[in-house]
DRENNU-883849 format. One line per 4 residues: for each residue x, y, z negated of C-alpha. Coordinates in Angstrom, 1 decimal. Example, Ala and Ser with C-alpha at 12.3 -4.5 7.8 and 13.67 -1.06 7.14 Angstrom:
! residues 2
12.3/-4.5/-7.8 ~ 13.7/-1.1/-7.1 .
END
This chain:
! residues 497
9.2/3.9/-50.8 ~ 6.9/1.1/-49.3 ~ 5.1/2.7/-48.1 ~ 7.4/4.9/-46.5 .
8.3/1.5/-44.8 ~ 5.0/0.6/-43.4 ~ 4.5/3.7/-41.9 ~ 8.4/3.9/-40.0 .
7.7/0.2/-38.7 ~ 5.1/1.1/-36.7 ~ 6.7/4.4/-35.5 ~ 9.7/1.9/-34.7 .
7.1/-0.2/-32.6 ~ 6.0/2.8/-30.5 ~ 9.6/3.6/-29.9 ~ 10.6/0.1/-29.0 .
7.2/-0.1/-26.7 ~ 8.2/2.8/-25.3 ~ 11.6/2.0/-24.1 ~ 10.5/-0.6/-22.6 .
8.4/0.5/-20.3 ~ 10.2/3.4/-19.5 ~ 12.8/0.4/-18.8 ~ 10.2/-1.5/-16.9 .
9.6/1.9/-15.1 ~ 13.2/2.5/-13.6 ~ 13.6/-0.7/-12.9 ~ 10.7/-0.6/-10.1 .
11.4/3.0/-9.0 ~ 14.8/1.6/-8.3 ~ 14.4/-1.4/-5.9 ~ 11.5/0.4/-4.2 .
13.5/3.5/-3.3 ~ 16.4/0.9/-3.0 ~ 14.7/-0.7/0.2 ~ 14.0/2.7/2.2 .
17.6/4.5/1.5 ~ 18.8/1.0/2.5 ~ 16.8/1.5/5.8 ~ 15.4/4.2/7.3 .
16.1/6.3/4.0 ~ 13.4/8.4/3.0 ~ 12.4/10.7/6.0 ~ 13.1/7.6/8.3 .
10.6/5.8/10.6 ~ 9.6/2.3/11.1 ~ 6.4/1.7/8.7 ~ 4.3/3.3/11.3 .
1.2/3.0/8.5 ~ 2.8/5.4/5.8 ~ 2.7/7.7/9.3 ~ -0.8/7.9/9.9 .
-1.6/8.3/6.4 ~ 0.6/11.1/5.9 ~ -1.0/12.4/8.9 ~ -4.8/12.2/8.1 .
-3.7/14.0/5.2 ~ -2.2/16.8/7.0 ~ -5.1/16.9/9.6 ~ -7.5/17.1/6.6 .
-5.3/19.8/5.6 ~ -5.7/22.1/8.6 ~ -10.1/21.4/8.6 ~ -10.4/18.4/10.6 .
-12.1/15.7/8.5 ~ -11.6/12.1/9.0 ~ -14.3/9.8/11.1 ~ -16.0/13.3/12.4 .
-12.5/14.8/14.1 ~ -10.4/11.9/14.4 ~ -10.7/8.4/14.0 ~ -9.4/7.1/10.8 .
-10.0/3.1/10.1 ~ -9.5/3.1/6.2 ~ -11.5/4.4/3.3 ~ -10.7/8.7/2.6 .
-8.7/8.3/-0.6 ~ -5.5/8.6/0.4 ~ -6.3/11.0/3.1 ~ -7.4/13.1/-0.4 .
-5.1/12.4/-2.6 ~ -1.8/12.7/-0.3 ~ -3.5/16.3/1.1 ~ -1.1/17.8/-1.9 .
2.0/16.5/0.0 ~ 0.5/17.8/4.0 ~ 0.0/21.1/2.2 ~ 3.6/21.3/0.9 .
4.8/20.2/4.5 ~ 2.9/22.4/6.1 ~ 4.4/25.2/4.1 ~ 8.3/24.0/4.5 .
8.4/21.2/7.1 ~ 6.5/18.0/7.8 ~ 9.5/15.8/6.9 ~ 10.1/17.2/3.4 .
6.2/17.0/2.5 ~ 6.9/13.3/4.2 ~ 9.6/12.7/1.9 ~ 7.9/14.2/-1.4 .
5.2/12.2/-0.8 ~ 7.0/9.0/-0.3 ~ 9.0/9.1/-4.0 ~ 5.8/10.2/-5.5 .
4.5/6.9/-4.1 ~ 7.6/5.0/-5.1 ~ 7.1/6.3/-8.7 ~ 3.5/5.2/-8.9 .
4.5/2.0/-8.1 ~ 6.9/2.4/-11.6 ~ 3.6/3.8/-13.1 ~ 1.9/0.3/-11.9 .
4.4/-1.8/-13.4 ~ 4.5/-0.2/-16.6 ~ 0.6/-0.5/-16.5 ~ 1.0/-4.3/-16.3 .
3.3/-4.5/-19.3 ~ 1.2/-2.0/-21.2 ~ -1.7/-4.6/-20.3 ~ -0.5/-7.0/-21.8 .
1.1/-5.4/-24.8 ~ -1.8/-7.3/-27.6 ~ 0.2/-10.6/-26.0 ~ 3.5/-9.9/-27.3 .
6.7/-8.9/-26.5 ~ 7.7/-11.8/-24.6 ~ 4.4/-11.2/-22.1 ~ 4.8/-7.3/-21.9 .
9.1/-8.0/-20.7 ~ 7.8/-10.7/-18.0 ~ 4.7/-9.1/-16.9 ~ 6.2/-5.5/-16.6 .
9.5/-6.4/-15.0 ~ 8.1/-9.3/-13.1 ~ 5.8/-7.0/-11.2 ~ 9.0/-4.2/-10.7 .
11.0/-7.0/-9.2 ~ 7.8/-9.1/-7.4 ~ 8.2/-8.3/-3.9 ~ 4.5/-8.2/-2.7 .
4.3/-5.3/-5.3 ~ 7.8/-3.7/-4.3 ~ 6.9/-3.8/-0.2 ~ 3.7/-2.1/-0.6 .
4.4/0.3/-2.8 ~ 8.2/2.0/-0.7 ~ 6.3/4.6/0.9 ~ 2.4/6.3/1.4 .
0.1/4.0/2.0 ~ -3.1/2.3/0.5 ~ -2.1/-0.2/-2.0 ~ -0.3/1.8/-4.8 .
-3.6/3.8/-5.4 ~ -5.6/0.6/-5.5 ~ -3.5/-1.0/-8.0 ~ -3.1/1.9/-10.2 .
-7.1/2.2/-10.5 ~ -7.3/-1.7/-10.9 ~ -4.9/-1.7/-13.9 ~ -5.8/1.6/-15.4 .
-9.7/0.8/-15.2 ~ -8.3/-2.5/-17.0 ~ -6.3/-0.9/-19.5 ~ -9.2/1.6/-20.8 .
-11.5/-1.6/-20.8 ~ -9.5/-3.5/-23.5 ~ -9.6/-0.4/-25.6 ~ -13.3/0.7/-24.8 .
-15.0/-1.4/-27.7 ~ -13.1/1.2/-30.4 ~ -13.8/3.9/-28.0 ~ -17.0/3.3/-25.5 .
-16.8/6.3/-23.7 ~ -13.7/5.1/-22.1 ~ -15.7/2.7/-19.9 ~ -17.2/4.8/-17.8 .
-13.8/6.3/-17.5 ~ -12.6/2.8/-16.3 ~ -15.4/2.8/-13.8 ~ -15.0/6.0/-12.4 .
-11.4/5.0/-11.1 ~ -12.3/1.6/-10.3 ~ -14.9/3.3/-8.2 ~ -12.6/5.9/-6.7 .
-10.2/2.7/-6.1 ~ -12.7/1.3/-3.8 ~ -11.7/4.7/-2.0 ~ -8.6/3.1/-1.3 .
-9.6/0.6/0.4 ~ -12.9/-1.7/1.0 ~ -11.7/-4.4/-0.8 ~ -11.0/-3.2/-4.0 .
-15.0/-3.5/-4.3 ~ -14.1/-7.2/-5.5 ~ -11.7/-6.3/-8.2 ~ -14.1/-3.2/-9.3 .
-16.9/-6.3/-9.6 ~ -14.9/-8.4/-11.4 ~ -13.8/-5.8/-14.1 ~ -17.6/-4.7/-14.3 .
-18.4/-8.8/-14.8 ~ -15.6/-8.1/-18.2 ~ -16.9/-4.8/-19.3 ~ -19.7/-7.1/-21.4 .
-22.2/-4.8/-23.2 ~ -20.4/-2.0/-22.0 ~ -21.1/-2.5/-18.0 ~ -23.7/-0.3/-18.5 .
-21.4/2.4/-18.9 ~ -19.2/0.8/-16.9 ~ -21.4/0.7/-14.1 ~ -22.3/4.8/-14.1 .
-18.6/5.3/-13.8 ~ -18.5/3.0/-11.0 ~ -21.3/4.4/-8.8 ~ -20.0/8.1/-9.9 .
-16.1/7.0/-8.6 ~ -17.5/5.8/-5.1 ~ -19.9/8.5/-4.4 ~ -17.0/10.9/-5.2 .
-15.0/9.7/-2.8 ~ -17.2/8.5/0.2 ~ -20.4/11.0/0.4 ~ -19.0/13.9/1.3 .
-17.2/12.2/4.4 ~ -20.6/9.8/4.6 ~ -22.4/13.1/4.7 ~ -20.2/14.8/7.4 .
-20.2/11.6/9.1 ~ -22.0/8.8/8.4 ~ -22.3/6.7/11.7 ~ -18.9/7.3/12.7 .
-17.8/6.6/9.2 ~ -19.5/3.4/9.0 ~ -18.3/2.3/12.1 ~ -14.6/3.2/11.9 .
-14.2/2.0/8.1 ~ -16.4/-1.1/8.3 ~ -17.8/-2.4/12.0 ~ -14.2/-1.8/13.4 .
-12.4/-3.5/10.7 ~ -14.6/-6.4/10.8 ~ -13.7/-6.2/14.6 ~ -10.1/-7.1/13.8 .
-9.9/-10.7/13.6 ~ -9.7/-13.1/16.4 ~ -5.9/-11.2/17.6 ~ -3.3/-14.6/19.0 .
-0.8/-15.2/16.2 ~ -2.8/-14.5/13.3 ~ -1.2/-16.0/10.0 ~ -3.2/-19.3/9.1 .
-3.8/-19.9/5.1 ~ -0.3/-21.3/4.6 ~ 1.6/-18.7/5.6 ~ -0.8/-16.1/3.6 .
-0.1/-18.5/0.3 ~ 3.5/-18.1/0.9 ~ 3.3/-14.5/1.5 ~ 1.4/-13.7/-1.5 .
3.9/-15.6/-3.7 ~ 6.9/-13.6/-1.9 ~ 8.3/-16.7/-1.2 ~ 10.8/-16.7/1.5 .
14.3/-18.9/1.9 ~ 16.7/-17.4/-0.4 ~ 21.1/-17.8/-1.4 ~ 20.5/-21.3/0.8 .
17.4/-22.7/-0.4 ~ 14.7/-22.8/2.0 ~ 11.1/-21.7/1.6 ~ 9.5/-25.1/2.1 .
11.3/-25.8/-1.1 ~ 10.5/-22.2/-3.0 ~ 7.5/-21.7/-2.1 ~ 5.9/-25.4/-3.6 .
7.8/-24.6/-7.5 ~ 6.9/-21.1/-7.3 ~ 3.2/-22.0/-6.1 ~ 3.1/-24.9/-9.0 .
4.2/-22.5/-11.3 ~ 1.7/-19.8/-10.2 ~ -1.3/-22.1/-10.9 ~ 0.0/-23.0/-14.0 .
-0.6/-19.4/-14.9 ~ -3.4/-18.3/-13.7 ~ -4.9/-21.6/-15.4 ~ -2.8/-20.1/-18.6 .
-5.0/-17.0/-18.0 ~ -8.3/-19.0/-17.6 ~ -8.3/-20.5/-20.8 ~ -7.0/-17.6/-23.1 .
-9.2/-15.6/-24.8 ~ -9.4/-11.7/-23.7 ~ -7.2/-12.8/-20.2 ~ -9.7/-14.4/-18.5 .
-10.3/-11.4/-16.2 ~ -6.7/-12.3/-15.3 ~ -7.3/-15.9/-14.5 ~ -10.5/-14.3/-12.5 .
-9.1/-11.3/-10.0 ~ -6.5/-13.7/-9.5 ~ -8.7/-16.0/-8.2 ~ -10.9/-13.8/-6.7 .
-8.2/-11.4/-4.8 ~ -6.5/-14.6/-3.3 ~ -9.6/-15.8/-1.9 ~ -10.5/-12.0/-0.7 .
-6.9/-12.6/1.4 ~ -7.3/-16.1/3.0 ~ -10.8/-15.0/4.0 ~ -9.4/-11.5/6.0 .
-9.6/-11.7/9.6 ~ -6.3/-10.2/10.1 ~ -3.0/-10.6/8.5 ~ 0.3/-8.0/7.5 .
2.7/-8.3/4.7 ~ 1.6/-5.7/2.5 ~ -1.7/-6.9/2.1 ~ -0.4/-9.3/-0.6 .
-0.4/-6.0/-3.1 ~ -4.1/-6.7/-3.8 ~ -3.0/-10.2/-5.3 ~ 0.8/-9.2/-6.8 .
-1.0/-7.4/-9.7 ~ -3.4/-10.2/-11.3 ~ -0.4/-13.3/-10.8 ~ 1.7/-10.9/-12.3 .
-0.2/-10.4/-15.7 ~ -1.2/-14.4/-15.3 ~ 2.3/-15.0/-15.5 ~ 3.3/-12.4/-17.7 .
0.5/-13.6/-20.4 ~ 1.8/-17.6/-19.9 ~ 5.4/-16.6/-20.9 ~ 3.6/-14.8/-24.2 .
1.8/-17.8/-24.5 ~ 4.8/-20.2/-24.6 ~ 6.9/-17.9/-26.5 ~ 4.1/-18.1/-29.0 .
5.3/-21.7/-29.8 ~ 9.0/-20.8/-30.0 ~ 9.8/-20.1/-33.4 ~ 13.5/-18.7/-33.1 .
14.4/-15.2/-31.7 ~ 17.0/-16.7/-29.4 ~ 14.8/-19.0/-28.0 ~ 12.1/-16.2/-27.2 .
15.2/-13.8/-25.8 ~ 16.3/-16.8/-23.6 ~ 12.7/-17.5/-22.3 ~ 12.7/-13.8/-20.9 .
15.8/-14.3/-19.3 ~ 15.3/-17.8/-17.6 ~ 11.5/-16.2/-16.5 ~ 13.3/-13.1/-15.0 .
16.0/-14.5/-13.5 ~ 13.8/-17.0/-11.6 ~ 11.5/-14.3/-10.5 ~ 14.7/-12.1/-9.4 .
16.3/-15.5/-7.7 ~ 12.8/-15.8/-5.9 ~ 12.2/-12.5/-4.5 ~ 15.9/-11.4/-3.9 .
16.3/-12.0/-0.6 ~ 13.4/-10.2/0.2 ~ 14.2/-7.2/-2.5 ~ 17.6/-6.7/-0.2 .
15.7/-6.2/2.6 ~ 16.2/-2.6/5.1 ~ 13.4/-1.4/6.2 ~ 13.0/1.6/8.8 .
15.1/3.5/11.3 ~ 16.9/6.4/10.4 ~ 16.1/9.8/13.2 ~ 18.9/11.0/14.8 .
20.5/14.7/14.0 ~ 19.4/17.2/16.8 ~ 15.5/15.2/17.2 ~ 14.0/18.5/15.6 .
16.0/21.1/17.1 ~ 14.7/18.9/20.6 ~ 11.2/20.0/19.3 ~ 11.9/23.5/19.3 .
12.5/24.1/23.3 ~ 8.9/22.8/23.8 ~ 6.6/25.5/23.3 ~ 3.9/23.5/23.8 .
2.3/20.2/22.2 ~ 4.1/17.5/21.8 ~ 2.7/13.8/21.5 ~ 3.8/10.8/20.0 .
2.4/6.8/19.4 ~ 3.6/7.3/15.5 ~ 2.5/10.4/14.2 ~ 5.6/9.9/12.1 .
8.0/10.9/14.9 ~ 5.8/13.9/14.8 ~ 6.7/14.7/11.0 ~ 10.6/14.1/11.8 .
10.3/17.1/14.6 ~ 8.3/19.1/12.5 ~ 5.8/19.7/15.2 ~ 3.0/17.6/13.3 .
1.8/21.1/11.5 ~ 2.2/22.8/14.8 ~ 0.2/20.9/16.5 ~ -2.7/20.5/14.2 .
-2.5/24.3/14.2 ~ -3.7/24.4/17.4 ~ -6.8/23.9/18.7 ~ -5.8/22.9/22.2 .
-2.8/20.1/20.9 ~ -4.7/16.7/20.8 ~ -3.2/14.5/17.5 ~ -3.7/11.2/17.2 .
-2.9/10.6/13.6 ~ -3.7/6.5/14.3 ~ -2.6/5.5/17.6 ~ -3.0/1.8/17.7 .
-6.0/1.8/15.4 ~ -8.0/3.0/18.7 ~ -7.5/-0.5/19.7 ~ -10.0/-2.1/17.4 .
-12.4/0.0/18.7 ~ -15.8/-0.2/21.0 ~ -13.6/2.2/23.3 ~ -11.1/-0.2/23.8 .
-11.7/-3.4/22.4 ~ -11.3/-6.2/24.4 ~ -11.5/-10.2/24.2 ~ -11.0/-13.0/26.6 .
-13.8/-15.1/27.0 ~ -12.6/-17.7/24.4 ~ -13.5/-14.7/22.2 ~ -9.8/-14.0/21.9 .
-8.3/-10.2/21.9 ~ -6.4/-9.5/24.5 ~ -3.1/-8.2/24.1 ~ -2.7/-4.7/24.4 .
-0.4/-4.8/27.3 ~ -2.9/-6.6/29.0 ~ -5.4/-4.2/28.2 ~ -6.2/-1.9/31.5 .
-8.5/0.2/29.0 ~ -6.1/0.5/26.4 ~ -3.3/1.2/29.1 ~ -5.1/4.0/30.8 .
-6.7/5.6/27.5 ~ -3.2/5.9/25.6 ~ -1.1/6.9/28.6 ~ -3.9/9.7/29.0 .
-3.3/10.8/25.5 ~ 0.4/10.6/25.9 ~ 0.1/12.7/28.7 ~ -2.1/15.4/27.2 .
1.0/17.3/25.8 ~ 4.1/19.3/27.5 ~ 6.0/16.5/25.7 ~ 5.9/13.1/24.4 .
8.2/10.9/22.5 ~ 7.3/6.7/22.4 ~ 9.6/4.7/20.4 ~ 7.0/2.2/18.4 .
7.2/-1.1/20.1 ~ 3.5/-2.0/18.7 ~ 1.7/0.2/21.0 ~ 1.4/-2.4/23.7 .
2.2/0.0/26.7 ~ 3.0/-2.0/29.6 ~ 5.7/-2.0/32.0 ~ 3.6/0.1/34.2 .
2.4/2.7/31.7 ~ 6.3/3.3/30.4 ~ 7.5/4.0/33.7 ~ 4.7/6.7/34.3 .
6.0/8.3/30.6 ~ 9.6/7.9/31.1 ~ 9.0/9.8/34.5 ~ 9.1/13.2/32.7 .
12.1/15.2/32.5 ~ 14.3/13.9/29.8 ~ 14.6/17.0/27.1 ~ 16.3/14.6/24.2 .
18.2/11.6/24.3 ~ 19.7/9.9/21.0 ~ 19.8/6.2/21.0 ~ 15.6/5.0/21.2 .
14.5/8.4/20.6 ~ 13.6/9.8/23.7 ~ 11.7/13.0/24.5 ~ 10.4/13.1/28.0 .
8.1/16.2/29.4 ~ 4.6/15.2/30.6 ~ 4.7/14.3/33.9 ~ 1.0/15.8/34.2 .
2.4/18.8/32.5 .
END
């Protein structure tokens, strides 16, 4: 009958472990997808990024590789790994491939946070509550992972490359496993190198291994583009990233700190107040980390991913996903630590609660947040009366229509799946002499090349305020024959047509 006992407790632990993270997972899945039905809903616009990814993907899709057919400033991953959604899109309609792919990004942020409790399970209970649901509720987390874009697939390779480490020394085969997506990670985006470095500084005797998995990941992902393309490759993903910085209004270090705590003023208490306690508080757990046995590596990519974002030379919101993941197993681990010196239950249940309700408190404002615009009924059946191509400056607009398929189908159709990227290129990069870029409204380069583009189709729809067109260059589009009108969404016919 004992041991009948032993063996049921454990069984009991797996359940338990297992509700929780599904827990963990639902909870994440729910504010993310809580933020874009709030907004834009799920086919909306307004992220303009999730756009062009979506777009690459479909380009890939119908033969035109990335760097060699169109420019494309970020690493090929998701270009791959969203192709799966284009396909389906191109099958039924660009907006329900569009929407598909956005939940199945939504959920893998749910699969992220239930990484970081999993993580940190050999901590405790206490650790694997406050890390998991900490990172579900942590804004920085929740904001890059509400739709298609980069940051979801680079955490998920960071945590699950971190995961298979801890249980490599029973099972050593598993780090090259851990390199191999820490590798294809890197595929994600460039910087995800430093994490991938840092987990290979961990591996211990196993980087060997490690390290074969790691070069195998990367050449995966980049040769066969590298092959296809290697100067323009080189130059889109590194030289005109690098060429970036320098833009008026970039976000100095203080602001960066603030944003990669999610601190903003919240139920009446301002942020110069937040973001101090939750920056105190932040340090105290990464120094938590530093000093624990077998969670230094948590302490380290904290360390190391912070520094990676104070040193970028630009600056957007969702960049603080590379840090949300490390600071939230730093403080997930420092709750462990100090429930490790409670000795009651109801002191370790109430710990969890006070934790959680401070993270909530601290990122509600921004969990409430709306983001996108929802398209008007009627913009698709607008698409259908031009025969023709159709051209946008978000390839997102292009998905609502359903004309982004239709386009890429032809040959003649020019599709710009990342408008504004062109702006960080030789083609139209341009700085003051102070070294300063000039804005693209100012730019005569930028005005004449985009308007061209515009222009190119039987019809074109602008309605993304980042493009920079000038007063001038809006005038010349809005010229065309209105064929839709709906609020901002506007579809004009080419006046070179």
């Amino acid at each position: 009958m004992q041991g009948g006992d032993e063996v049921a407790r454990p069984n009991r632990q797996h359940v338990a472990l297992a509700a929780v993270l599904a827990a963990i997972w639902l909870i994440a899945v729910a504010v993310r997808a809580a933020i874009m039905v709030r907004g834009g809903g799920l086919s909306g616009l307004g992220a303009y990024d999730d756009g062009v990814y979506y777009a690459a993907s479909d380009a890939l899709v119908h033969g035109r590789l990335p760097y060699r057919d169109f420019l494309f400033i970020q690493p090929p991953l998701i270009a791959v790994v969203t192709a799966p959604f284009a396909a389906l899109g191109a099958a039924t309609s660009d907006a329900f491939g569009f929407e598909v792919g956005r939940m199945a990004y939504i959920a893998l942020g749910g699969v992220n946070a239930v990484l970081c409790g999993a993580v940190l399970r050999r901590f405790g209970w206490t650790a694997v509550a406050v890390g998991g649901v900490g990172y579900a509720l942590f804004h920085p987390a929740v904001y890059a992972e509400r739709s298609v874009l980069l940051e979801p697939l680079g955490t998920f390779a960071v945590l699950t490359a971190l995961l298979l480490l801890q249980l490599a020394p029973a099972h050593p085969r598993l780090a090259v496993l851990a390199g191999l997506l820490a590798g294809l990670g890197a595929g994600a985006k460039i910087w995800y190198v430093v994490p991938a470095v840092v987990l290979l500084v961990s591996a211990r005797r196993l980087w060997s291994r490690y390290l074969v998995g790691l070069a195998v990941g990367g050449c995966a992902i980049y040769l066969p583009f590298l092959a296809a393309a290697p100067q323009q490759m080189v130059q889109q993903v590194v030289l005109d990233q690098l060429g970036r910085g320098g833009a008026p209004g970039t976000a100095g270090s203080v602001q960066r700190l603030q944003d990669l705590l999610g601190a903003r003023a919240t139920v009446g208490v301002p942020v110069d107040v937040i973001a101090p306690v939750v920056g105190v508080l932040a340090i105290a757990a990464v120094v938590t980390a530093l000093v624990t046995s077998g969670a230094r590596v948590f302490g380290v990519l904290a360390v190391a991913t912070v520094a990676v974002l104070l040193a970028a030379p630009s600056w957007f919101t969702h960049y603080t996903a590379l840090t949300a993941p490390p600071l939230a197993l730093c403080v997930g681990l420092a709750a462990g630590r100090l429930a490790g010196v409670l000795a009651a239950r109801p002191a370790k249940v109430a710990l969890v609660a006070v934790v959680l309700l401070g993270v909530l408190f601290a990122n509600e404002a921004n969990d409430r947040s709306r983001y996108g615009h929802r398209t008007p009924p009627g913009l698709t059946q607008a698409a259908k009366v031009v025969p023709g191509c159709i051209t946008a400056d978000d390839p997102g607009a292009l998905v609502e229509m359903n004309v982004l398929s239709r386009d890429l189908r032809d040959p003649h159709c020019q599709v710009w799946p990342d408008v504004t990227g062109w702006t960080y290129t030789r083609a139209y990069l341009e700085r003051d002499r102070a070294g300063v870029l000039v804005s693209r409204a100012s730019n005569g380069t930028w005005q004449a090349g985009v308007v061209r583009f515009l222009e190119s189709g039987d019809a074109t729809i602008r309605i993304r305020h980042a493009t920079g067109l000038s007063a001038q260059s809006k005038r010349r589009i809005d010229a065309g024959a209105v064929l839709f009108k709906r609020g901002r969404f506007v579809v004009h016919a080419a006046t070179a047509s």
